[in-house]
C-alpha positions as CSV (number, residue, x, y, z in Angstrom):
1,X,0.0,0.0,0.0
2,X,2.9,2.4,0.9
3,X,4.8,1.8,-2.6
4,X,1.7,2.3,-4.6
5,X,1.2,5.7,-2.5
6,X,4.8,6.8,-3.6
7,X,4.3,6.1,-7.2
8,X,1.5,7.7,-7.5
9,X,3.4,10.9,-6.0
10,X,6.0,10.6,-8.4
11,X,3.9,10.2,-11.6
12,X,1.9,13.5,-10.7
13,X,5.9,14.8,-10.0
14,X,7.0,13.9,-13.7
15,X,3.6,15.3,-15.4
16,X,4.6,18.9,-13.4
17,X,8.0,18.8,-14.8
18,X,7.1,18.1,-18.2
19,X,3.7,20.1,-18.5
20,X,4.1,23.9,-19.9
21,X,0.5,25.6,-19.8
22,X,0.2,28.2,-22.6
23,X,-2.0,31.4,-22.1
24,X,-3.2,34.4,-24.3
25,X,-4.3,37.2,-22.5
26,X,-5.5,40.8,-23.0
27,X,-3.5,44.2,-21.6
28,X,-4.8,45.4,-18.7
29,X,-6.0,42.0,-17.1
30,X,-5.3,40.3,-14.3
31,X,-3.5,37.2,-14.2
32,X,-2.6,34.8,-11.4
33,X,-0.3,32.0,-11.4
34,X,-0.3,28.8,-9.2
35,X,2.7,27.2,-8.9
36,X,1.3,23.7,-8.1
37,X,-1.6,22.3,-9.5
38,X,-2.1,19.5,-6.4
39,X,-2.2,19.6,-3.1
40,X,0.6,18.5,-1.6
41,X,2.4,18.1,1.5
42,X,5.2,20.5,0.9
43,X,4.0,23.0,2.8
44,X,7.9,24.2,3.9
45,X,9.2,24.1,0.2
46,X,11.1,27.0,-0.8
47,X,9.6,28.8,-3.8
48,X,11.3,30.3,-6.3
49,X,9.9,31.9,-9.9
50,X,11.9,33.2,-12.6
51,X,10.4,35.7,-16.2
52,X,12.4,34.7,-19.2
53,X,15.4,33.5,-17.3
54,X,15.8,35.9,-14.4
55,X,14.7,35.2,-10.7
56,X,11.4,37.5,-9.8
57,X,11.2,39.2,-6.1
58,X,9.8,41.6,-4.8
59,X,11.3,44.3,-6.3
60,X,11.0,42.7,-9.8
61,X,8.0,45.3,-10.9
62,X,5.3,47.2,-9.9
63,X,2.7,45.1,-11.4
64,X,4.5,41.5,-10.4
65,X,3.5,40.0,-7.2
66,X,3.8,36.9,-4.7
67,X,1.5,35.9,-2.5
68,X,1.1,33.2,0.0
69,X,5.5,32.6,-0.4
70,X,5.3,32.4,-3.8
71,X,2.8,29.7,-4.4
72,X,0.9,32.5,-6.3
73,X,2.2,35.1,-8.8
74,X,0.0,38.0,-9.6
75,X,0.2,39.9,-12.7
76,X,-1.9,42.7,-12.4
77,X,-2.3,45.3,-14.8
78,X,-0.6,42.8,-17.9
79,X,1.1,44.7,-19.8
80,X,2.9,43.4,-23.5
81,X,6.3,43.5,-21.2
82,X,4.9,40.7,-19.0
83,X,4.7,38.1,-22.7
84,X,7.2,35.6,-22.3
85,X,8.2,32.4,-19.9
86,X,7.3,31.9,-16.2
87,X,9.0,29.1,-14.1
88,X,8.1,28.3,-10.3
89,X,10.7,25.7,-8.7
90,X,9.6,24.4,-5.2
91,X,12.1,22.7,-3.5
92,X,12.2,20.5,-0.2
93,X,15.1,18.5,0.9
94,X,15.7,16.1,-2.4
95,X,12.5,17.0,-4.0
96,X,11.9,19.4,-6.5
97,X,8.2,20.6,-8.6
98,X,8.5,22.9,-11.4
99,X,5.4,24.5,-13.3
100,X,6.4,26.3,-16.5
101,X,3.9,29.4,-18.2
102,X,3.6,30.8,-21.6
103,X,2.5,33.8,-21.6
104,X,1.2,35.7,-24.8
105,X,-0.6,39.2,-24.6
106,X,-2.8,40.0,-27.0
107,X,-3.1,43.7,-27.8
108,X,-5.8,43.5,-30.9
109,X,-9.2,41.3,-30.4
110,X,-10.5,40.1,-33.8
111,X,-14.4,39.4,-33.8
112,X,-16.5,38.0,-37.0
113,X,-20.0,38.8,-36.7
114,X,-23.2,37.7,-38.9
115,X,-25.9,40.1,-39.0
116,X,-29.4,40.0,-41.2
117,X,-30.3,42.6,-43.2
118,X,-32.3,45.5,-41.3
119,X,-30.9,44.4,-38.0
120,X,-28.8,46.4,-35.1
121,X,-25.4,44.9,-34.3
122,X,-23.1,45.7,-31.8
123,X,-19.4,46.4,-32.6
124,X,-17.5,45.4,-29.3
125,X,-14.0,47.7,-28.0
126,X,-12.7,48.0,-24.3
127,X,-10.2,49.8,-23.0
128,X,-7.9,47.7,-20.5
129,X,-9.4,48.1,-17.1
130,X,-6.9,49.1,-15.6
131,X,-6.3,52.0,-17.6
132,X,-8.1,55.8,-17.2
133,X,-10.7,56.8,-19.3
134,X,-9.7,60.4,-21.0
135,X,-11.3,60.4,-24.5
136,X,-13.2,58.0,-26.6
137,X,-12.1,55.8,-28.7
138,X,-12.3,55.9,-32.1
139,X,-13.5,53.3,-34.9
140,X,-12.6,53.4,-38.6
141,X,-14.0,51.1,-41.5
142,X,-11.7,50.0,-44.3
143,X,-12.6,50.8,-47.5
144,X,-10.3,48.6,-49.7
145,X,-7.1,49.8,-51.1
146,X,-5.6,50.2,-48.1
147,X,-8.0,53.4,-47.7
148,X,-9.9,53.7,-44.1
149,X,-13.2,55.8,-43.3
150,X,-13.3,57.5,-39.7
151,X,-17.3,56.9,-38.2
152,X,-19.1,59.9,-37.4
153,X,-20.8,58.4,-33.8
154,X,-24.0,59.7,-32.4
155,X,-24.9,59.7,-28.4
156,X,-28.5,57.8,-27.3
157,X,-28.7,61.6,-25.5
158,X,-28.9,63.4,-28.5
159,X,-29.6,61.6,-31.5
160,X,-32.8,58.9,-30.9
161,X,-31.9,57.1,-34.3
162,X,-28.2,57.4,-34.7
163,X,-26.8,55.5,-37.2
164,X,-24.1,54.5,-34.9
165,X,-24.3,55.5,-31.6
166,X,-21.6,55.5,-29.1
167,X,-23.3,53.6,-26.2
168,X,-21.3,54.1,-23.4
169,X,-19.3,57.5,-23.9
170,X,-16.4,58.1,-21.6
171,X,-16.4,54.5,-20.2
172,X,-14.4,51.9,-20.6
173,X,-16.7,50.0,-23.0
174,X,-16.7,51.4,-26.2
175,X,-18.8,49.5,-28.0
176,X,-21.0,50.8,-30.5
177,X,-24.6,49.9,-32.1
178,X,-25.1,49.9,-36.2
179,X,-28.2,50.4,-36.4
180,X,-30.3,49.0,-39.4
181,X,-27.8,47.4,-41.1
182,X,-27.7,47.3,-45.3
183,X,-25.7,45.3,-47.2
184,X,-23.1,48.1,-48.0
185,X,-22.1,47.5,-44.3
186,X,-20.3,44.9,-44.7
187,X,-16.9,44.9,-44.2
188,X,-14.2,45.6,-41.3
189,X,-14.3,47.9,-38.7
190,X,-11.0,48.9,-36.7
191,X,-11.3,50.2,-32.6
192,X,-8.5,52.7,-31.7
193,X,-7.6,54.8,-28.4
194,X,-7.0,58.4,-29.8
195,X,-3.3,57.7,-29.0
196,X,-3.2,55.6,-32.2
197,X,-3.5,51.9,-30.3
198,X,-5.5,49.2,-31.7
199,X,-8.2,47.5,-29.1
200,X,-10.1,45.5,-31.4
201,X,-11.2,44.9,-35.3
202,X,-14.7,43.4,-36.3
203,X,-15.2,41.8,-39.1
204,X,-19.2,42.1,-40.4
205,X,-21.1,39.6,-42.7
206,X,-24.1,41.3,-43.7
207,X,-26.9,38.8,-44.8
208,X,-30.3,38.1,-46.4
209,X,-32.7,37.3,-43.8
210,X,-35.6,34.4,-44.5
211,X,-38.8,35.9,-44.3
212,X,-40.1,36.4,-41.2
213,X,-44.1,37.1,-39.7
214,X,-45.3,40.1,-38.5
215,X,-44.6,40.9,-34.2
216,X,-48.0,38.8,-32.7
217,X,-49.1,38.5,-29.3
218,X,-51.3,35.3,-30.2
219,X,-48.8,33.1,-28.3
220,X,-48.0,35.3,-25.3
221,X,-51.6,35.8,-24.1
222,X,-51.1,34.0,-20.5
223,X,-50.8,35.5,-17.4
224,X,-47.7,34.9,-15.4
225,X,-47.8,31.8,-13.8
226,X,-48.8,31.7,-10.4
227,X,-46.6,30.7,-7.3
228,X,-47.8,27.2,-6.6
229,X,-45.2,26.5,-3.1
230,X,-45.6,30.0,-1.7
231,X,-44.7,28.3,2.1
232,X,-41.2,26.8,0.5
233,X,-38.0,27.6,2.1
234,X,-36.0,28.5,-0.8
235,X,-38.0,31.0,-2.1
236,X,-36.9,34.2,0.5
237,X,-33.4,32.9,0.0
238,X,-33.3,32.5,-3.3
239,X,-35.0,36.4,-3.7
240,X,-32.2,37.9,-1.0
241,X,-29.3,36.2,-3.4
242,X,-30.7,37.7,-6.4
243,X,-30.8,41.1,-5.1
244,X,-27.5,41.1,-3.5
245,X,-26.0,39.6,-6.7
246,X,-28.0,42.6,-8.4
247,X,-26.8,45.1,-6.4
248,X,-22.6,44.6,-6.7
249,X,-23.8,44.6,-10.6
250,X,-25.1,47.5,-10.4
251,X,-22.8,49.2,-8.4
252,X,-19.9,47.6,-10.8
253,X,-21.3,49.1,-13.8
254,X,-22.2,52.8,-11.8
255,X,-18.7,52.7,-10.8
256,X,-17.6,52.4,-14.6
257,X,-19.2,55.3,-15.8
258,X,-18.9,57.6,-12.8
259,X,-15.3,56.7,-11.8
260,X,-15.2,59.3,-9.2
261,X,-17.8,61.3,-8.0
262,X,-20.7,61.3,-5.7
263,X,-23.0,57.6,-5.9
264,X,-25.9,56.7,-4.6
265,X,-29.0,54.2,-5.6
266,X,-31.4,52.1,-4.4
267,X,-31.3,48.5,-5.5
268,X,-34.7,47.4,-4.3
269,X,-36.2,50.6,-6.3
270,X,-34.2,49.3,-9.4
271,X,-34.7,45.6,-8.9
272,X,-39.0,46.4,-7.7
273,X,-39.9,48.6,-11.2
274,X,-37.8,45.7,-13.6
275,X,-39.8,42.7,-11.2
276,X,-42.9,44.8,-11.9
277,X,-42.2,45.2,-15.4
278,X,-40.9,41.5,-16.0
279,X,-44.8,40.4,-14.6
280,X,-46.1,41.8,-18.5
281,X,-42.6,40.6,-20.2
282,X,-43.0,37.3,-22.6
283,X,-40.2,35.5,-24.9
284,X,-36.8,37.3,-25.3
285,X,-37.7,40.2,-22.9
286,X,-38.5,38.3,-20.6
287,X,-35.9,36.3,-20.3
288,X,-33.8,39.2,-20.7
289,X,-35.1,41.2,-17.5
290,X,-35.0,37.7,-15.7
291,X,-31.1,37.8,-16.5
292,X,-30.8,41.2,-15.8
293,X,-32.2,40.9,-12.3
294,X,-30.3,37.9,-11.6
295,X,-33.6,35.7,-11.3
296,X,-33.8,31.9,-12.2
297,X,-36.6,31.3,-15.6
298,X,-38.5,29.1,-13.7
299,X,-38.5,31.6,-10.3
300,X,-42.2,32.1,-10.7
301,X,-42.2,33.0,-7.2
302,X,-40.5,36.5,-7.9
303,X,-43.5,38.6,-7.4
304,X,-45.0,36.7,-4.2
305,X,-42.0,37.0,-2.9
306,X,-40.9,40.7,-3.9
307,X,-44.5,41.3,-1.7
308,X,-44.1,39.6,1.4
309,X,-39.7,40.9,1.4
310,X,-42.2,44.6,1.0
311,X,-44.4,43.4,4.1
312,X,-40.9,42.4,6.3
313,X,-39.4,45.4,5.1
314,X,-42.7,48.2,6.5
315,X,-41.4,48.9,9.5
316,X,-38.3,50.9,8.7
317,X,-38.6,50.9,4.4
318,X,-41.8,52.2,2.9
319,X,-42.4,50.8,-0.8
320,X,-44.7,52.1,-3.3
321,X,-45.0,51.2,-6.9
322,X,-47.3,52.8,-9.9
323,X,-48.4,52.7,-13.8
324,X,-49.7,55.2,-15.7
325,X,-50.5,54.8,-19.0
326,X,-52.5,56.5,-22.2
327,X,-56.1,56.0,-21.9
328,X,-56.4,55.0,-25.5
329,X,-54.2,51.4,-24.4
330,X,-55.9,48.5,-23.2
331,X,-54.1,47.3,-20.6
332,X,-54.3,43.3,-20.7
333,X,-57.0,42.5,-17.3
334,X,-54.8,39.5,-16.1
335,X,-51.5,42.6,-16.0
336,X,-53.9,45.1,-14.0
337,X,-55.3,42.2,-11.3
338,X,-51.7,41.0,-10.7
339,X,-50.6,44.5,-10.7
340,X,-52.7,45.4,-7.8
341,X,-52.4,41.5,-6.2
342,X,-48.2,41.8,-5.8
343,X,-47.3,45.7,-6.2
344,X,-50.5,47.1,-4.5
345,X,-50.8,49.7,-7.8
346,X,-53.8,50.0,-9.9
347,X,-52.7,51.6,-13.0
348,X,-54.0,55.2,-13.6
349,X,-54.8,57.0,-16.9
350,X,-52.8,60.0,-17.8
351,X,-54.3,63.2,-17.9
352,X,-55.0,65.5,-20.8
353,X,-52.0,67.9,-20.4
354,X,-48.1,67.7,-20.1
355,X,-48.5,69.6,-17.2
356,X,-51.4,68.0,-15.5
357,X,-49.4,64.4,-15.5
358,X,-46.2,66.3,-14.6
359,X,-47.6,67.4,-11.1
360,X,-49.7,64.6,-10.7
361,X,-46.3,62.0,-11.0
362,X,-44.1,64.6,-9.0
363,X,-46.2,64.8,-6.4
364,X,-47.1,60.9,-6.6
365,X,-42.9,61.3,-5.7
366,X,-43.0,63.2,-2.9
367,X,-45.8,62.1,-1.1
368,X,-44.3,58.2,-1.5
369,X,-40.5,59.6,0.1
370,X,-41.9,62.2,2.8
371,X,-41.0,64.6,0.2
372,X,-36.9,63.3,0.6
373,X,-37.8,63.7,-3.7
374,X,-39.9,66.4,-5.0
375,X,-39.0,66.4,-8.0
376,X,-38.3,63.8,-10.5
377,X,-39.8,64.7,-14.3
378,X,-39.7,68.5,-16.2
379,X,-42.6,67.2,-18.3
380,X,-44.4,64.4,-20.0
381,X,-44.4,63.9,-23.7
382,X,-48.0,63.7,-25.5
383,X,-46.5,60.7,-27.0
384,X,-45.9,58.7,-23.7
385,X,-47.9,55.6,-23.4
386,X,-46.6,54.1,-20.3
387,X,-44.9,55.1,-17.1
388,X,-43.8,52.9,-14.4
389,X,-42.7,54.0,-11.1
390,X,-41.4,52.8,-7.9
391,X,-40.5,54.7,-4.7
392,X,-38.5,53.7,-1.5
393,X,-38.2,55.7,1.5
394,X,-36.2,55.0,5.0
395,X,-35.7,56.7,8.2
396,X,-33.2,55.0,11.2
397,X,-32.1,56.1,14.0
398,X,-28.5,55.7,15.5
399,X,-29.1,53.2,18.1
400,X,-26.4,55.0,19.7
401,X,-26.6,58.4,19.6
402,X,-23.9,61.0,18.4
403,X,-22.5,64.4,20.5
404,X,-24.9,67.3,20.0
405,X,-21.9,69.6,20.3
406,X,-21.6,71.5,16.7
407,X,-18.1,70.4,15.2
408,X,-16.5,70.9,12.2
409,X,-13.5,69.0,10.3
410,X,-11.7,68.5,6.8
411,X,-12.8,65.9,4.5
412,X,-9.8,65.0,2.2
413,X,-10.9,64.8,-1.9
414,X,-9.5,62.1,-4.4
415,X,-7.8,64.7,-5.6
416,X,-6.0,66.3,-2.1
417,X,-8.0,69.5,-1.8
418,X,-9.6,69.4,1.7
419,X,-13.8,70.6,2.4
420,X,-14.7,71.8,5.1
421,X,-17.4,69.9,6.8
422,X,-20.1,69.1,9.6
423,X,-19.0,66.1,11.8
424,X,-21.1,63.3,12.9
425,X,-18.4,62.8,16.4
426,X,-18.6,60.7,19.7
427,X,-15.3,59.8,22.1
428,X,-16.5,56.3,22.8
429,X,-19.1,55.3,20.3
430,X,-20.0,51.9,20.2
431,X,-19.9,50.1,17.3
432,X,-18.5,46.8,15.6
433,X,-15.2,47.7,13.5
434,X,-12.6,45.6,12.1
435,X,-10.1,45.4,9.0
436,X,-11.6,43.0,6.1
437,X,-8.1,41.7,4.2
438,X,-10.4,40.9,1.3
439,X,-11.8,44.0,1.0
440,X,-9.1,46.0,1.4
441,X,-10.6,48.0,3.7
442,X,-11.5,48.7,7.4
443,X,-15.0,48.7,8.0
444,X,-17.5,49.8,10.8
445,X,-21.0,48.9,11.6
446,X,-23.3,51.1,13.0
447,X,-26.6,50.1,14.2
448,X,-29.8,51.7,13.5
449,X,-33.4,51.1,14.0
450,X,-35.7,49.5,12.3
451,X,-33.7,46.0,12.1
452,X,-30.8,48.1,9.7
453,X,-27.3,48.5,9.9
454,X,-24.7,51.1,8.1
455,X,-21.9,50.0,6.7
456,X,-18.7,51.8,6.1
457,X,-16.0,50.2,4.3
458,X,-12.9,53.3,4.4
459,X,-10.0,52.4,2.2
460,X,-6.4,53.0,3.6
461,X,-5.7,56.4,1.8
462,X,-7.6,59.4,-0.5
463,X,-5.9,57.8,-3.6
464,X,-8.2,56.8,-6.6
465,X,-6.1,53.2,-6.8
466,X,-7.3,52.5,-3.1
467,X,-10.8,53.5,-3.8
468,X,-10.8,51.2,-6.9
469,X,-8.9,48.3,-5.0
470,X,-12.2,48.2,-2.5
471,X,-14.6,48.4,-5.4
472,X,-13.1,45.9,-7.3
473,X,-14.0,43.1,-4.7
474,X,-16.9,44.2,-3.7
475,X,-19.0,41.2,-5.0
476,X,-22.1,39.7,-3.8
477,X,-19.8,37.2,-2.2
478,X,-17.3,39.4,-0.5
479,X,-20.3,41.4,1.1
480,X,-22.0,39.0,2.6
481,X,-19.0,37.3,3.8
482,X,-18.2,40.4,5.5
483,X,-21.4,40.9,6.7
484,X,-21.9,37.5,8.7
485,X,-18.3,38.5,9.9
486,X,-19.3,41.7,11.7
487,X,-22.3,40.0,13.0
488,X,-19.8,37.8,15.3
489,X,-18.0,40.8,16.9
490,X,-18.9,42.9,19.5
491,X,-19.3,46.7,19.9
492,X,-16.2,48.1,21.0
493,X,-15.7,52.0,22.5
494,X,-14.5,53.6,19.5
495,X,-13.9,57.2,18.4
496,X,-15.7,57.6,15.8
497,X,-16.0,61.0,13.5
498,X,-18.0,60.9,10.4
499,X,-19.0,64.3,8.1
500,X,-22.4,65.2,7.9
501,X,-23.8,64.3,4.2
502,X,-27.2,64.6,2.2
503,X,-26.8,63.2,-1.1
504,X,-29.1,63.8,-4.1
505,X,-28.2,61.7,-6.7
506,X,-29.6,60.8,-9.9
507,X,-27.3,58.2,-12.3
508,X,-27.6,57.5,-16.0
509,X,-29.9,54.8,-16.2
510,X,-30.3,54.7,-19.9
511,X,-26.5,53.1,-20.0
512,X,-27.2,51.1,-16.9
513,X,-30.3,49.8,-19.3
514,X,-27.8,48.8,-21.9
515,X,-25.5,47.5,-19.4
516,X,-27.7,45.1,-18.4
517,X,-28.3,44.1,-21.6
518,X,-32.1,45.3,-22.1
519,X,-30.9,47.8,-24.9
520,X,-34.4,45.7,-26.7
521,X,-37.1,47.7,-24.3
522,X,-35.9,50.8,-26.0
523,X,-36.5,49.4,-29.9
524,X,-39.4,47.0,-29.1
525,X,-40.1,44.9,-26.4
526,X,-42.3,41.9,-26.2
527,X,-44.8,43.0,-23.4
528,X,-47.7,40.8,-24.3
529,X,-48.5,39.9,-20.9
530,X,-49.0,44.3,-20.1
531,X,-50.6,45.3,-23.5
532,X,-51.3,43.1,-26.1
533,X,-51.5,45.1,-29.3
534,X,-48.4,45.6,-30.4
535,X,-44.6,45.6,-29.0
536,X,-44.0,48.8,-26.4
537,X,-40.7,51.0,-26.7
538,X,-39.1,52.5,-23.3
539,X,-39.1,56.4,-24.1
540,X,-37.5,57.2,-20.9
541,X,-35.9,55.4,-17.3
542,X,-34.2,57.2,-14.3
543,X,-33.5,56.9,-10.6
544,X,-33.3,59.5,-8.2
545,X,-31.8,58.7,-4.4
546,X,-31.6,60.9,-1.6
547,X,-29.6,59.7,1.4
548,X,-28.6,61.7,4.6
549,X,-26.5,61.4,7.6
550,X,-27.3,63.4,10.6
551,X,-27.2,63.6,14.5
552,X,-30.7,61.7,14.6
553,X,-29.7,58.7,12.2
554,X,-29.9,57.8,8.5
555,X,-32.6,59.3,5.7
556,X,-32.7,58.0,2.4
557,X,-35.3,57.6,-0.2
558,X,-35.1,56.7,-3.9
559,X,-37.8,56.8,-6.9
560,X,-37.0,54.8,-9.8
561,X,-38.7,55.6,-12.8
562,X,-39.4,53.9,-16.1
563,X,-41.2,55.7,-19.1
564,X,-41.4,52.5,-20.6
565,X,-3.5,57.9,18.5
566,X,-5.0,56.8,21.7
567,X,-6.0,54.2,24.3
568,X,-8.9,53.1,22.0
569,X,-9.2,52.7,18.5
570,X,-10.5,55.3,16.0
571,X,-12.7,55.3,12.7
572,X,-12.4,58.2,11.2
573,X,-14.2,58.8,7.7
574,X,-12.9,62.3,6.1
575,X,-11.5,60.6,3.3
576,X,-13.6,59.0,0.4
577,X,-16.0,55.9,1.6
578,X,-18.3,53.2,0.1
579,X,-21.7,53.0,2.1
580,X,-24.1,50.2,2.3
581,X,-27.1,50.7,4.1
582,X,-28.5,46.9,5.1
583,X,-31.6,45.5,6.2
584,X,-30.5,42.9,9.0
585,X,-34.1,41.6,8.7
586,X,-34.7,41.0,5.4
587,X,-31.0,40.3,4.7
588,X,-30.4,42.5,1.7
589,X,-29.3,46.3,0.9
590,X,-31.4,48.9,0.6
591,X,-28.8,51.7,-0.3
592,X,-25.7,52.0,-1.9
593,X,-23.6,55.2,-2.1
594,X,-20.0,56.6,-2.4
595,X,-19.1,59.8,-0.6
596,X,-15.8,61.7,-2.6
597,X,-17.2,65.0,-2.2
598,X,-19.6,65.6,0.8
């Protein structure tokens, strides 16, 4: 038994020092290298790596580094001078492992792409991510001869039907839409920074389509399906998964296009108004929103369970959601009855003026978020047809209350400039802090009423690159993780000082739409199971969220819209933060902000 043990061990030795694993990769990834592919007892083995010859350590390069003594190497940003040979030697008394790398980087992405005639493709460029966004890039098609053509790119903002629109200006997705495609527009396309270097070339196949039938709702005409195990015990779980999964991809693709400044949404604003809109949504759409929100196909559940997480949620969170719609549709009756059943809104007809259903959905705002909103539309097209809205509003308390005493400190920019501000300050406030390796970040929780909690996650400096290192692993995973972790510590006496903030912030939803890849409600969506007469195009989408710290506690409310040194420890928080403001009960965020300029 011992022999055939020892052979074993030595046959996995010889595959390692004969094996070379060969990877492309793109500039600007991240790349991370394991020096054994087995677990094995040689847990004191000296480690060793060397890059085309030469020994690596610490001091090798800025974007080289070891981990765990060397049985990891992390590349991160790649560049094109990390290409070449990686070799990792372990070594323990007369026994030696060695994993070999080749490494190529790839600086040009080559796509081929069929299209029918008539049809909207999308052309796909990104900038590496680790790099900064400072102009867009630009895209050429070759015209034979060696002869290129630069495009002339429109913006979704500006120009409704663009024949290629930009549809993420500024970010580091450049991709771009060609709209109605002809057979002239065929051909290859070339992505560029405006320094001259190539990110990607697309090759396009233009084709005849078969012919296809006219848009029907014949086959969509059932109403969603009902919730037959509404007392199973995977159905809350499953919902508080999917909305914390939603939530870091929201705040990952926020982050993209507003690198910098002030953030703040609501998830459960977001997530309610595209549940509420998936209960009319049939075929593709459907299962587009249903990917979008990070909900299984055959979750028919959602909407039951969206109502009772409303019901758990009453005591601190007030929910409201609402339709209004042109009083020449007919909204389908099964829509309407399950409208009312799981969102508690009745869909109301719009009124004869602009102005008229202006005031009427402002003020619908403000009474649903204690006027925290006033103020979300400047008018209503004639043209509208449908408008769906959903409102949150919260108020908590500090469990533990702050000084009264008026104070005043510097909060410290990403760019070094120092505000003046209000503080939030207490000697020995207790609250639950600690340093989460993962997340790069120390963290404090401070309790409030209401079954909430708000969390603080302060990286170790002003810099943007600290900021970004937090963001970065902030996934659904990380959060919870650290969330379960808090609740196992105790409050400790802490000095705490925090600025006084109210933020009013309303992000571009119209590329968080495309984002999430429902670019389709805005050119015809299948919404058989809302109005069955014809597809519906989304005119218009956008969030608004309020969210304020003060001596009393935490106030925040959010309206999403869619038409279609000392003897104890200190946290101190006058540099940029990330914020999560969680519902302990319910088990999911309610907020999620960024403070860089209070």
């Amino acid at each position: 038994m011992r022999l055939q043990a020892i052979l074993c061990l030595f046959l996995q030795l010889f595959f390692e020092l004969s094996s070379c694993t060969h990877l492309t990769v793109m500039p600007g990834s991240t790349l991370e290298l394991p020096c054994l592919s087995i677990q094995t007892e040689f847990t004191d083995a000296a480690i060793t790596w060397e890059f085309n010859g030469k020994e690596i350590n610490a001091q090798s390069s800025d974007s080289t580094t070891l981990k765990k003594d060397g049985l990891y190497l992390v590349i991160s940003p790649v560049t094109a001078a990390d290409a070449g040979e990686y070799v990792c030697l372990a070594k323990e008394t007369d026994v030696e492992i060695i994993r070999r790398y080749s490494i190529t980087v790839i600086a040009t992405i080559v796509y081929t792409i069929k299209i029918n005639v008539g049809s909207n493709v999308h052309l796909p460029c990104h900038f590496p991510p680790s790099s900064q966004v400072s102009a867009n890039a630009l895209w050429f098609k070759e015209m034979g001869a060696g002869i290129t053509t630069r495009l002339t790119l429109g913006d979704s903002s500006t120009e409704d039907d663009a024949k290629v629109e930009q549809l993420y200006p500024m970010d580091h997705d450049q991709s771009i839409i060609l709209r109605h495609t002809a057979m002239e527009d065929a051909g290859t396309y070339h992505c560029q920074s405006a320094e001259g270097e190539k990110l990607s070339t697309v090759n396009i196949i233009v084709e005849v389509p078969p012919t296809t039938t006219p848009f029907s709702c014949n086959s969509f005409t059932e109403a969603w399906e009902p919730c037959l195990d509404k007392n199973s015990r995977t159905g809350e779980p499953m919902l508080q998964e999917s909305i914390t999964e939603f939530s870091m991809k929201l705040y990952s693709y926020f982050r993209e296009s507003q690198p910098s400044s002030n953030l703040l949404f609501s998830p459960i604003s977001i997530s309610g108004i595209l549940s509420h809109l998936l209960l009319g949504a049939r075929g593709d759409t459907r299962r587009a929103i249903e990917r979008a929100v990070c909900v299984p196909h055959d979750f028919h559940c959602v909407h039951f369970q969206l109502k009772k997480l409303k019901e758990k949620l009453a005591s601190s969170l007030q929910m409201a959601s609402q339709i209004y719609y042109n009083p020449q549709m007919n909204l389908t009756e099964s829509f309407i009855n399950q409208s009312i059943q799981f969102y508690d809104a009745e869909p109301v007809k719009l009124l004869e003026s602009s102005k008229e259903n202006t005031e009427m959905i402002n003020n619908w705002v403000a009474n649903k978020t204690d006027n925290k909103i006033k103020h979300l539309v400047d008018s209503v097209s004639p043209t509208t047809q449908l408008i769906m809205l959903d409102a949150v509003s919260f108020s908590g308390q500090w469990k533990f209350k702050f000084e009264l005493k008026p104070q005043k400190g510097f909060f410290s920019k990403l760019d070094g400039d120092l505000v003046k501000v209000p503080l939030l300050y207490h000697q020995k406030y207790k609250v639950v802090m600690t340093h989460v390796v993962e997340l790069k970040a120390q963290v404090a929780r401070f309790a409030l009423t209401g079954d909430s909690s708000l969390y603080i996650l302060l990286p170790p400096s002003n810099t943007v690159y600290d900021l970004q290192q937090v963001e970065e692993r902030m996934t659904d995973m990380a959060v919870h993780q650290m969330i379960e972790h808090l609740k196992t510590l105790s409050p400790q006496n802490v000095e705490v000082t925090l600025p006084q903030i109210k933020l009013d912030v309303q992000p571009d939803m119209h590329i968080l739409m495309k984002k999430l890849g429902l670019l389709s409600l805005f050119e015809g969506a299948n919404l058989c199971g809302l109005y069955s007469e014809d597809m519906l195009v989304l005119d218009d989408v956008r969030h608004k969220a309020f969210l304020a710290l003060t001596t009393q506690g935490v106030e925040a409310g959010a309206v999403t819209s869619a038409a279609f040194s000392r003897s104890f420890p200190s946290f101190s928080a006058l540099r940029p933060f990330v914020m999560l403001l969680w519902s302990d009960q319910a088990n999911v965020p309610l907020f999620i902000g960024r403070v860089t300029d209070p």
